[in-house]
mmCIF file as gemmi writes it, N, C-alpha and C atoms, coordinates in Angstrom:
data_model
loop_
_atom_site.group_PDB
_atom_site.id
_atom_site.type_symbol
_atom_site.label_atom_id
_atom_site.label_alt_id
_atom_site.label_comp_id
_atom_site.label_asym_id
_atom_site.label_entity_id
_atom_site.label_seq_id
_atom_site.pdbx_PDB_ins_code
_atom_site.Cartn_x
_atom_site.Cartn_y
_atom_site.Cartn_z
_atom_site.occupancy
_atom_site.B_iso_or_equiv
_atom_site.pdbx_formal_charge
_atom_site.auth_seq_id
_atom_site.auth_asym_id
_atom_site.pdbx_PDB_model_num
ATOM 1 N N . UNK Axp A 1 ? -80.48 1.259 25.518 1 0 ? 1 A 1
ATOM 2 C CA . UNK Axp A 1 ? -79.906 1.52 24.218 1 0 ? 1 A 1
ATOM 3 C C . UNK Axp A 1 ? -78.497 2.095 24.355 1 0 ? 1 A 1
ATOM 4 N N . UNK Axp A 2 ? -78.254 2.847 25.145 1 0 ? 2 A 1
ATOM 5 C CA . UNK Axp A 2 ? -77.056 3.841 25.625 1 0 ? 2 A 1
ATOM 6 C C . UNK Axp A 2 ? -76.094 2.737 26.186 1 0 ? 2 A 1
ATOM 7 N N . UNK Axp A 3 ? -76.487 1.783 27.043 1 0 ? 3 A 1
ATOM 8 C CA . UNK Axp A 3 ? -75.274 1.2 28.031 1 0 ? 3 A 1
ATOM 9 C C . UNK Axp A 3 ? -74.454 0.707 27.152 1 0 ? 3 A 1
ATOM 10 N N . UNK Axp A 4 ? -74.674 0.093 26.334 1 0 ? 4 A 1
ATOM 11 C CA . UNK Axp A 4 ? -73.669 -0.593 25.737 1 0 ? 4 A 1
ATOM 12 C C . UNK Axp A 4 ? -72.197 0.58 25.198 1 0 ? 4 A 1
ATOM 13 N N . UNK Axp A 5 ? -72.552 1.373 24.885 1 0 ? 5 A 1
ATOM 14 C CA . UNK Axp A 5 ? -71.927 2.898 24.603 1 0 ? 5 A 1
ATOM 15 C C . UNK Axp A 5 ? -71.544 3.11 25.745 1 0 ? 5 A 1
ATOM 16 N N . UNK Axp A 6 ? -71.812 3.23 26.596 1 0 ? 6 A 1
ATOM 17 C CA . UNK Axp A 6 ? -71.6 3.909 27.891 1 0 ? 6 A 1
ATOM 18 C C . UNK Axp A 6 ? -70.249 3.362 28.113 1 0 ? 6 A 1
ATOM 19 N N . UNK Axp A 7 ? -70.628 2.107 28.18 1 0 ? 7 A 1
ATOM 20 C CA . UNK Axp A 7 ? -69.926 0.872 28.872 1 0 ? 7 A 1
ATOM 21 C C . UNK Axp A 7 ? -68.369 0.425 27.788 1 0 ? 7 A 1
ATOM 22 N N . UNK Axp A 8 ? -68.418 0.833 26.675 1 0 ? 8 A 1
ATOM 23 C CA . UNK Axp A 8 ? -67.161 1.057 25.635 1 0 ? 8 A 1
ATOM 24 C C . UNK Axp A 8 ? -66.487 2.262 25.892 1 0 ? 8 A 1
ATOM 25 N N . UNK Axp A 9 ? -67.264 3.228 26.14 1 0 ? 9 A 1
ATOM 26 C CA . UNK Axp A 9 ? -66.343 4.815 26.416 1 0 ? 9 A 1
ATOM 27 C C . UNK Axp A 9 ? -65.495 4.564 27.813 1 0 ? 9 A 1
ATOM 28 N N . UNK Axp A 10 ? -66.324 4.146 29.214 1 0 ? 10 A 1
ATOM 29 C CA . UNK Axp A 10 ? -65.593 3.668 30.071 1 0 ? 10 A 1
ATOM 30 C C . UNK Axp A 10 ? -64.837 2.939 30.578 1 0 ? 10 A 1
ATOM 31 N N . UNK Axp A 11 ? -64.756 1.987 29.393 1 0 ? 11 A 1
ATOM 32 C CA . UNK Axp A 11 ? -63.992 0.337 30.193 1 0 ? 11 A 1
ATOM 33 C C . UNK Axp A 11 ? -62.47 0.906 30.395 1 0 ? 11 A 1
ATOM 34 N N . UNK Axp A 12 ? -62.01 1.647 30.141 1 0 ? 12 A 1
ATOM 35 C CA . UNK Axp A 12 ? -60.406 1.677 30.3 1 0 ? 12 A 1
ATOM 36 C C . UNK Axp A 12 ? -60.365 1.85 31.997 1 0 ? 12 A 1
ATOM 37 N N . UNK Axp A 13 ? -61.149 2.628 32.64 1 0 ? 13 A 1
ATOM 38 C CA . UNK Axp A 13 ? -61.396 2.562 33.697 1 0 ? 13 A 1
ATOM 39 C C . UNK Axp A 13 ? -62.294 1.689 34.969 1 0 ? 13 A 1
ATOM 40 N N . UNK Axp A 14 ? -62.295 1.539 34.468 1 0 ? 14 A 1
ATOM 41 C CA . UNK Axp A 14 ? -63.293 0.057 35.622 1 0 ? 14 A 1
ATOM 42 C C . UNK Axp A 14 ? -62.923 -1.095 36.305 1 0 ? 14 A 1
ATOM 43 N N . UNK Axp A 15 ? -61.336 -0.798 35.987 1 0 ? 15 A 1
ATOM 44 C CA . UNK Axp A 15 ? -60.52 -2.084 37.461 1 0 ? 15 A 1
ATOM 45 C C . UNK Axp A 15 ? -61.26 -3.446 36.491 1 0 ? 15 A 1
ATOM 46 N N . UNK Axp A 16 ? -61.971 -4.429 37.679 1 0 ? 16 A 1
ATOM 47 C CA . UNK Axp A 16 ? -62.15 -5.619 37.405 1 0 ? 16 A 1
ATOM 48 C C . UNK Axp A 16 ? -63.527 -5.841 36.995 1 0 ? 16 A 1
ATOM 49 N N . UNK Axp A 17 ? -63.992 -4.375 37.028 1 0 ? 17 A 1
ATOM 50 C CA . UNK Axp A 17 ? -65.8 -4.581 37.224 1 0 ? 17 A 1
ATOM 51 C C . UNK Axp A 17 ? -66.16 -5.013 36.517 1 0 ? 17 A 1
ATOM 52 N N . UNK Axp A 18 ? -65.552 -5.081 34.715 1 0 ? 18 A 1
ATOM 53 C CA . UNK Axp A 18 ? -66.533 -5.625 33.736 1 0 ? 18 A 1
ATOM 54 C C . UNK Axp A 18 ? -66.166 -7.045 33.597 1 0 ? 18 A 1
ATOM 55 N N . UNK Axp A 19 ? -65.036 -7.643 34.373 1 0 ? 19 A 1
ATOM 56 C CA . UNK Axp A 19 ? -64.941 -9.402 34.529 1 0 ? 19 A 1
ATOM 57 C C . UNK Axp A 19 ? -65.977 -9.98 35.371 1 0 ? 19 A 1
ATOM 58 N N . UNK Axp A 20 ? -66.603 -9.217 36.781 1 0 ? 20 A 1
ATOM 59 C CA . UNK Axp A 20 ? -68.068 -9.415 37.251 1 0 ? 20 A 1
ATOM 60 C C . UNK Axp A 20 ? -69.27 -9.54 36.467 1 0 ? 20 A 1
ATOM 61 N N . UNK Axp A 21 ? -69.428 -8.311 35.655 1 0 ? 21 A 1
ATOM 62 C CA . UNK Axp A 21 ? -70.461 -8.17 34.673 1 0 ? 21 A 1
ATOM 63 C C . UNK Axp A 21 ? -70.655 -9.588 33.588 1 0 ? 21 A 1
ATOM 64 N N . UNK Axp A 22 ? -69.129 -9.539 32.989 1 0 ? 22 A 1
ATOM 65 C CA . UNK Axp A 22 ? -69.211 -10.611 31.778 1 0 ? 22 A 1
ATOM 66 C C . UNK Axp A 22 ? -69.617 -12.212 32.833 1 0 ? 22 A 1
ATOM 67 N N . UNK Axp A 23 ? -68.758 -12.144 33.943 1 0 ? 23 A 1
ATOM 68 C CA . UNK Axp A 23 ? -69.244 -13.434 34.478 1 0 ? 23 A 1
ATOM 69 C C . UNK Axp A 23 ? -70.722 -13.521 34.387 1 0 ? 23 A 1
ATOM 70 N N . UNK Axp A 24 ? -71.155 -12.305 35.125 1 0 ? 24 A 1
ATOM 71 C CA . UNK Axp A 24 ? -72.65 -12.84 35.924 1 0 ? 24 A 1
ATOM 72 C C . UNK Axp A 24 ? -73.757 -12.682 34.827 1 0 ? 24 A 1
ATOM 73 N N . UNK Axp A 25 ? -73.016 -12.549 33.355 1 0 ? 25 A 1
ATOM 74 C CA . UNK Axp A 25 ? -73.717 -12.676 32.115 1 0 ? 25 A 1
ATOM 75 C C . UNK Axp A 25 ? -73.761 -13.929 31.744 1 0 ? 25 A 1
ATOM 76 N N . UNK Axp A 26 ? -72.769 -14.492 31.635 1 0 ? 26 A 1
ATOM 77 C CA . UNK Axp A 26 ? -72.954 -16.22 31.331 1 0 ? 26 A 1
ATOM 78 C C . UNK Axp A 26 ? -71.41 -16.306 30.516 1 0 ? 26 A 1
ATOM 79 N N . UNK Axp A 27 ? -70.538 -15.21 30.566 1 0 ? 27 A 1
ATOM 80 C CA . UNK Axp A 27 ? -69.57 -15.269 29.681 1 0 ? 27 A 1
ATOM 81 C C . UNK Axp A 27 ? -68.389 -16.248 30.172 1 0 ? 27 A 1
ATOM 82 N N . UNK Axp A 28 ? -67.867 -17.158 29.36 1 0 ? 28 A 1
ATOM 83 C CA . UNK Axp A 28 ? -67.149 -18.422 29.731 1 0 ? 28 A 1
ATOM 84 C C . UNK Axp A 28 ? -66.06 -18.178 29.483 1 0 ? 28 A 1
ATOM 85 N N . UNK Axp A 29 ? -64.984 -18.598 30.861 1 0 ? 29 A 1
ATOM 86 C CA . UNK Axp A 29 ? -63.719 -18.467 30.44 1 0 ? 29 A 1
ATOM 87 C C . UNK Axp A 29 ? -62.854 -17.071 31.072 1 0 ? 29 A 1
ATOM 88 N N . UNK Axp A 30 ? -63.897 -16.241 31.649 1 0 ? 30 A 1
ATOM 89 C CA . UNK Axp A 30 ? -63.451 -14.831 31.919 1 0 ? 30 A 1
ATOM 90 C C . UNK Axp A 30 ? -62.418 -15.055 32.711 1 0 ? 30 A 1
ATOM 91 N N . UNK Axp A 31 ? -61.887 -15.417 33.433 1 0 ? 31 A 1
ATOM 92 C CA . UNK Axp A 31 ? -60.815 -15.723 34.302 1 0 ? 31 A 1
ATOM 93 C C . UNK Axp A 31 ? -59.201 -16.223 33.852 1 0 ? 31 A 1
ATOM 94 N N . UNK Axp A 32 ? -59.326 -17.043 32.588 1 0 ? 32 A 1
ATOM 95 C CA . UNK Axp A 32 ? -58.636 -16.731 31.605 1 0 ? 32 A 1
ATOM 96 C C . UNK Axp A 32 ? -58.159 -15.299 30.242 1 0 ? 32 A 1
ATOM 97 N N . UNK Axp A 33 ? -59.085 -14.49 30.875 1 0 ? 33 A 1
ATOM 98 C CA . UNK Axp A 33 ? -59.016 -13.307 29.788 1 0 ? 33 A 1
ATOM 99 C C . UNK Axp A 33 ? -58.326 -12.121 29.831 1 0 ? 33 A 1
ATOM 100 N N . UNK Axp A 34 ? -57.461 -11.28 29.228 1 0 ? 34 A 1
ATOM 101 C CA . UNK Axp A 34 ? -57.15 -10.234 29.878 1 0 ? 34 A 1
ATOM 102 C C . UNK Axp A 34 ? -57.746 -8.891 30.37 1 0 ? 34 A 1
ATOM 103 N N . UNK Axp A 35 ? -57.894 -7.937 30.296 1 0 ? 35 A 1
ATOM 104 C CA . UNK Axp A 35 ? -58.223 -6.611 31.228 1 0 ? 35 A 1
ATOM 105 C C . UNK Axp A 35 ? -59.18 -6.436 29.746 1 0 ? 35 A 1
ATOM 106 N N . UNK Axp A 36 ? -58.468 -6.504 28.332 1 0 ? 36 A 1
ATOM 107 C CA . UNK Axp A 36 ? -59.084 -6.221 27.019 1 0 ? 36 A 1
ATOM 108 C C . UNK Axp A 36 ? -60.301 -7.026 26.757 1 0 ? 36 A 1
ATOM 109 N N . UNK Axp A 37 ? -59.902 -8.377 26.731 1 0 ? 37 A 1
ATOM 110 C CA . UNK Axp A 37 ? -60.528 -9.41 26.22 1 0 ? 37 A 1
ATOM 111 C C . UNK Axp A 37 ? -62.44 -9.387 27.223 1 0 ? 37 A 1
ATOM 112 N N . UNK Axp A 38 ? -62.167 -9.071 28.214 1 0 ? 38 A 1
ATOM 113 C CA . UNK Axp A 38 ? -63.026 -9.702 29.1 1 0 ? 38 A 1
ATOM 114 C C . UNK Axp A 38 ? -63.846 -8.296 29.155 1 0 ? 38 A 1
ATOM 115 N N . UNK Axp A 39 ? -63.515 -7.052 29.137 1 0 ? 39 A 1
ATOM 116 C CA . UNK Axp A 39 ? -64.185 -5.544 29.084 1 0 ? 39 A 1
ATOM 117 C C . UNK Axp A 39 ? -64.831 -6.344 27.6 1 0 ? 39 A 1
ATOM 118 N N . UNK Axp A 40 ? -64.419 -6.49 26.964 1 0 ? 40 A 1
ATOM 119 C CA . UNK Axp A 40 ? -65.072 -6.323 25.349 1 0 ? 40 A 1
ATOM 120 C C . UNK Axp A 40 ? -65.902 -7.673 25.766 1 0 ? 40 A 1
ATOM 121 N N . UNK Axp A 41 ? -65.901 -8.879 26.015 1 0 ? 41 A 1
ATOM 122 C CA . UNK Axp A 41 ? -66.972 -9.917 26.833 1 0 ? 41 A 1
ATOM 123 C C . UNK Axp A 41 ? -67.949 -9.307 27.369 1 0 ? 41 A 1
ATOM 124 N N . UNK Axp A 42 ? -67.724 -8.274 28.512 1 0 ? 42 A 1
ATOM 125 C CA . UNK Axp A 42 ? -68.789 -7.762 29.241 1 0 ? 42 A 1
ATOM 126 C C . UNK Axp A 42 ? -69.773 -7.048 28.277 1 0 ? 42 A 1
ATOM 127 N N . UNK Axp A 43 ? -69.174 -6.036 27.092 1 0 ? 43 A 1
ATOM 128 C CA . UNK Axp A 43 ? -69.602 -5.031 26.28 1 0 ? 43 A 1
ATOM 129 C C . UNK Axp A 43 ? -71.122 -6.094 25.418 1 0 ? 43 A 1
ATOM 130 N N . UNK Axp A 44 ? -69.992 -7.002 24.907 1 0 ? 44 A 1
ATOM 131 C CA . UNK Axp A 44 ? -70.973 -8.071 23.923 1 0 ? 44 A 1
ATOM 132 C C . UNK Axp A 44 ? -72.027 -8.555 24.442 1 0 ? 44 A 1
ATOM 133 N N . UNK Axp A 45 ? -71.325 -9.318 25.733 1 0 ? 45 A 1
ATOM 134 C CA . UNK Axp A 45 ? -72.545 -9.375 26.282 1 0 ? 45 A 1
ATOM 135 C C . UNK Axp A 45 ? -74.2 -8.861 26.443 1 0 ? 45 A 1
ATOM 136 N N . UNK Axp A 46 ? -73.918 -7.361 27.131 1 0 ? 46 A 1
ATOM 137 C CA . UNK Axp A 46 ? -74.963 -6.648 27.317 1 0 ? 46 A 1
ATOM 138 C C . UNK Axp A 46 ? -75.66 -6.417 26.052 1 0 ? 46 A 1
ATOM 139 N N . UNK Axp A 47 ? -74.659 -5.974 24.848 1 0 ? 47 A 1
ATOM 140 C CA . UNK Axp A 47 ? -75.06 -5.366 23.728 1 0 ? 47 A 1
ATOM 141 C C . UNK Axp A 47 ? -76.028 -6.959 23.217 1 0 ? 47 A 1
ATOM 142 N N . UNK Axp A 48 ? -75.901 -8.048 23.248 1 0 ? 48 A 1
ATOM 143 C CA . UNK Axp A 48 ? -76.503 -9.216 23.192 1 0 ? 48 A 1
ATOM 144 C C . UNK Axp A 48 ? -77.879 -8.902 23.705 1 0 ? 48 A 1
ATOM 145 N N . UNK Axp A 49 ? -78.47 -9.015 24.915 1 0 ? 49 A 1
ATOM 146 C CA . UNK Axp A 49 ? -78.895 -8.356 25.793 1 0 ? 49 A 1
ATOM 147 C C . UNK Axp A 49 ? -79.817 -8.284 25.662 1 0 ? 49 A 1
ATOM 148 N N . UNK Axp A 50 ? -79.504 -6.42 25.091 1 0 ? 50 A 1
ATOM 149 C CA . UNK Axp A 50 ? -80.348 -5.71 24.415 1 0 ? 50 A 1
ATOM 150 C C . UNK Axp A 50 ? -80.746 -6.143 23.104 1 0 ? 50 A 1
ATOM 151 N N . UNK Axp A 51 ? -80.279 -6.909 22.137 1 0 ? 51 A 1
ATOM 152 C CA . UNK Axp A 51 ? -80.905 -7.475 21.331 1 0 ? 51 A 1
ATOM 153 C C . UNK Axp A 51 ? -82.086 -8.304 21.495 1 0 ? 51 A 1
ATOM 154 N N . UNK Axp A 52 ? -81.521 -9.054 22.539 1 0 ? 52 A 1
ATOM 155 C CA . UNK Axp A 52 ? -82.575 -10.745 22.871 1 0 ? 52 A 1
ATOM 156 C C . UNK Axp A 52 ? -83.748 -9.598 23.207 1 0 ? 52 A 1
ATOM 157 N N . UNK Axp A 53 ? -83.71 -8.467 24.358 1 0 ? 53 A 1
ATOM 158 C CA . UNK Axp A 53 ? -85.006 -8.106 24.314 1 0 ? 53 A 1
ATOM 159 C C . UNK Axp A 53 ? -85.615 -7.262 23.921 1 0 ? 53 A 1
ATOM 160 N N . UNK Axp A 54 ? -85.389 -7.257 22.666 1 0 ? 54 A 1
ATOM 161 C CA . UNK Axp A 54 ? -85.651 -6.325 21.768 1 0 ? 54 A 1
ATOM 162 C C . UNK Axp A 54 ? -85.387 -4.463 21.824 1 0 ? 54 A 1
ATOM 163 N N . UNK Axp A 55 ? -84.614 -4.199 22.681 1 0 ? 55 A 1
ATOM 164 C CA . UNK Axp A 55 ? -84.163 -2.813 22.579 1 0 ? 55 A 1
ATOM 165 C C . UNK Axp A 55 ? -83.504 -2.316 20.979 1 0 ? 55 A 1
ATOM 166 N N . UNK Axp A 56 ? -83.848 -1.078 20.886 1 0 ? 56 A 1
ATOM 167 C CA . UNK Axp A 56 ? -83.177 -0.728 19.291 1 0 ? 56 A 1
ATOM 168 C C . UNK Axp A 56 ? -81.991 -0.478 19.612 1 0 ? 56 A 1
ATOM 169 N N . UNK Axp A 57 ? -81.657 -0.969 18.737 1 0 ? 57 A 1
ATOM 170 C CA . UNK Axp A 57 ? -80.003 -0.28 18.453 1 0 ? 57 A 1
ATOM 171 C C . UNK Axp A 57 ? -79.505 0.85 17.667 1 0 ? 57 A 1
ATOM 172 N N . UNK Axp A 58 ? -80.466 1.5 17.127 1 0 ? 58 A 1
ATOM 173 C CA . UNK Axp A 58 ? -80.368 3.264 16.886 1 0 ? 58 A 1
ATOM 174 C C . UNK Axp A 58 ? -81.171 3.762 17.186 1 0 ? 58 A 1
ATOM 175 N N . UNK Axp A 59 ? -81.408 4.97 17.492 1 0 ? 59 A 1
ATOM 176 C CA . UNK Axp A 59 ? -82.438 6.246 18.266 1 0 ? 59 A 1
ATOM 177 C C . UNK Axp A 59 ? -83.411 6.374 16.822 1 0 ? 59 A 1
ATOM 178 N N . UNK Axp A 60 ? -82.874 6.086 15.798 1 0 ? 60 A 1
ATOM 179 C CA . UNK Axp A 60 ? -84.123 6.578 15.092 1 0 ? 60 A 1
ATOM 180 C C . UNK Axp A 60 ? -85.044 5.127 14.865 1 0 ? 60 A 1
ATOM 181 N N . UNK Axp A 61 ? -85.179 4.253 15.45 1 0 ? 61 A 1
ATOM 182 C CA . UNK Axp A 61 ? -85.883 3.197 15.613 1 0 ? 61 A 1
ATOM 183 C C . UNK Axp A 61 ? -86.962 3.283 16.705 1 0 ? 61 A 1
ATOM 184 N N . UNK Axp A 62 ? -86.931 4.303 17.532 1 0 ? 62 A 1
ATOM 185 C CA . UNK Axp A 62 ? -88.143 4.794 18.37 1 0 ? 62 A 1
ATOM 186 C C . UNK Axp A 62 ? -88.631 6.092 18.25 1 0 ? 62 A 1
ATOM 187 N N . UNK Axp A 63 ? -89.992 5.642 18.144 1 0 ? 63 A 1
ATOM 188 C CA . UNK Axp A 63 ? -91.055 6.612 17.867 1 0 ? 63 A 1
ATOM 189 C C . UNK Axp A 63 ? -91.774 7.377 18.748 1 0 ? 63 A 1
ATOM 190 N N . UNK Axp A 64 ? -92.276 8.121 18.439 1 0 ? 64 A 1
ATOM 191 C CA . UNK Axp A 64 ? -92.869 9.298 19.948 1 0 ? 64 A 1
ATOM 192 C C . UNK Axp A 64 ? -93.767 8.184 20.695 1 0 ? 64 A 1
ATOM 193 N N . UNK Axp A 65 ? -94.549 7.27 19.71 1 0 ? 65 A 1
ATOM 194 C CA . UNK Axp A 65 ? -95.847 6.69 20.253 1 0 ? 65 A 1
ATOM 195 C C . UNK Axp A 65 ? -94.916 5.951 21.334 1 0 ? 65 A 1
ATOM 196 N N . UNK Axp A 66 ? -93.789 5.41 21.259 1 0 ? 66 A 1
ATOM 197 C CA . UNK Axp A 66 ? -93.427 4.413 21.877 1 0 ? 66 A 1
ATOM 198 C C . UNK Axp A 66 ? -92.709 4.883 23.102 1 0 ? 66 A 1
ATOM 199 N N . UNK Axp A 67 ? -93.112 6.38 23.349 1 0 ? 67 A 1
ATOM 200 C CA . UNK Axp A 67 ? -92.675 7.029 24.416 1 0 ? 67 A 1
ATOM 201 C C . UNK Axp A 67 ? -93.437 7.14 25.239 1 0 ? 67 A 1
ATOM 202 N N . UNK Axp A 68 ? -93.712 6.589 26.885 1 0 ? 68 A 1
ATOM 203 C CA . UNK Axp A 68 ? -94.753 7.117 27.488 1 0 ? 68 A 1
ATOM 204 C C . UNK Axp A 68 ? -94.524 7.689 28.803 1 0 ? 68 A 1
């Protein structure tokens, strides 16, 4: 739920790492993208992600039960 957050607070710092990430996500084109374009690819990506497998996307969407 957090990475995607994580991963927006940090990108100013991360060199090339999130053009790896967005690649080895399926993101097309990264090699054409700049330092901006391709951090925010990587971001979508994941945040995608976590949708497809069903992670919430706010904290108040999990419940104690669903804590174990």
């Amino acid at each position: 739920m957090m990475l995607p957050i994580v991963m927006e607070y940090n990108a100013d710092c991360t060199g090339e790492k999130y053009r790896e990430i967005a690649r080895a996500m399926g993101v097309k084109g990264v090699d054409d993208m700049s330092a901006e374009e391709y951090r925010k690819a990587a971001i979508n990506a994941v945040r995608q992600l976590s949708v497809d497998v069903g992670i919430p996307t706010k904290l108040e969407a999990i419940k104690e039960e669903d804590l174990h």
